[in-house]
N, C-alpha and C positions, 0 to 999 in steps of 0.2 A: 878590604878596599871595596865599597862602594861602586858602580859604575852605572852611569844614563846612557841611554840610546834615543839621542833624536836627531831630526832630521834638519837643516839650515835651511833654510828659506830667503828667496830676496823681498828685502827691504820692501819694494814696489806693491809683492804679494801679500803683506799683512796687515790685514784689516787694523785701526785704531781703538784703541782702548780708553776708557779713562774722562768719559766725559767730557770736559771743555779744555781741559788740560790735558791732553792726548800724549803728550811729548815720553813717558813711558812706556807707551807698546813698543818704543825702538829697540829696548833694550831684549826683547823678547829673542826667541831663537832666529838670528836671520845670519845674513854674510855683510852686514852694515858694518862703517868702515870703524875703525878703531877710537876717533877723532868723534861718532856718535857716543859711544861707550862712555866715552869721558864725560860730554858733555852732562850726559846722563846723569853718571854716577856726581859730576858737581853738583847738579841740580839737586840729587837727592840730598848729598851732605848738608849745603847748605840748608835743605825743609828739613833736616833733622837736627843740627844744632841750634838754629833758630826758634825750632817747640821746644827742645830743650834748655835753653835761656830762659823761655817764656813763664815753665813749669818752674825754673830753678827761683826766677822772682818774686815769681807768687809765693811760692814757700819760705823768701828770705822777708816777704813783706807779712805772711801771714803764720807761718811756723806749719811744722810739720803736722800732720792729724793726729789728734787724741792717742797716745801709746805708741807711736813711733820717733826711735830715737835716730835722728838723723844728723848725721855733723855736714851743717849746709856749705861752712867754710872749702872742706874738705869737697863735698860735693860740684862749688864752684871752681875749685882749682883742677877736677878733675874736667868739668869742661873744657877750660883755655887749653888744657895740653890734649886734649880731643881732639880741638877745633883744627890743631896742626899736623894731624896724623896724616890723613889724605893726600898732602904737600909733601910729607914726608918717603910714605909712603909710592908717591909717583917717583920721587929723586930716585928709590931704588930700584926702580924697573929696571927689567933683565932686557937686552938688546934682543930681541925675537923679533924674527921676520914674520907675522902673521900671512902675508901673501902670502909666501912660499909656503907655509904650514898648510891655508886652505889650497892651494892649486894642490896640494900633494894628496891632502883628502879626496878631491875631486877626481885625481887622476885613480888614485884605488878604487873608489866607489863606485866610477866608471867600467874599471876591470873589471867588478864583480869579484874585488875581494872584500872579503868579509873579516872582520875578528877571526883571532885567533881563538881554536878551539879552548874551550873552559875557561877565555878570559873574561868571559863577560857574567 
């Protein structure tokens, strides 16, 4: 297992990223509310299925490059069931109370507990 150590910041406290299109530094390490995350993670799906249509046209309009054999049918049908994954994927969110999760971090970190030996 794998494990990160950082630390959450408010929302208020972190500087903007990203040029004129800022709206991604929210996603960054804070205590921003859940309803950000989302919006977020829409925003990204849709800038990502959207190049990828873009890329998928150009290729059904100009063919794959020299020596690549690509079944663009296949390709296209794997977008549409892509496109629905995200939708899908939210219906099966687990009932977690995020508040309660962060108040409880807050109140250990407070205490000056730490990880448990060799977990980290």
């Amino acid at each position: 297992m794998i494990r990160f150590r950082f630390d959450l910041h408010p929302v208020a406290g972190i500087r903007a990223w990203g040029g004129d299109d800022p709206s991604l530094h929210r996603f960054a390490l804070t205590e921003g509310g859940t309803g950000s995350r989302r919006a977020v993670t829409s925003c990204c799906d849709r800038a990502l299925l959207a190049a990828m249509d873009e890329h998928i046209t150009a290729l059904e309009a100009a063919g794959p490059p020299p020596g690549v054999d690509l079944d663009l049918r296949h390709l296209r049908r794997d977008q549409r069931e892509r496109a629905g994954r995200l939708r899908q994927a939210r219906a099966r969110e687990c009932d977690t109370d995020r508040d309660v999760i962060r108040a409880g971090a807050r109140e250990l970190l407070a205490s000056g507990a730490g990880p448990a030996p060799g977990s980290s």
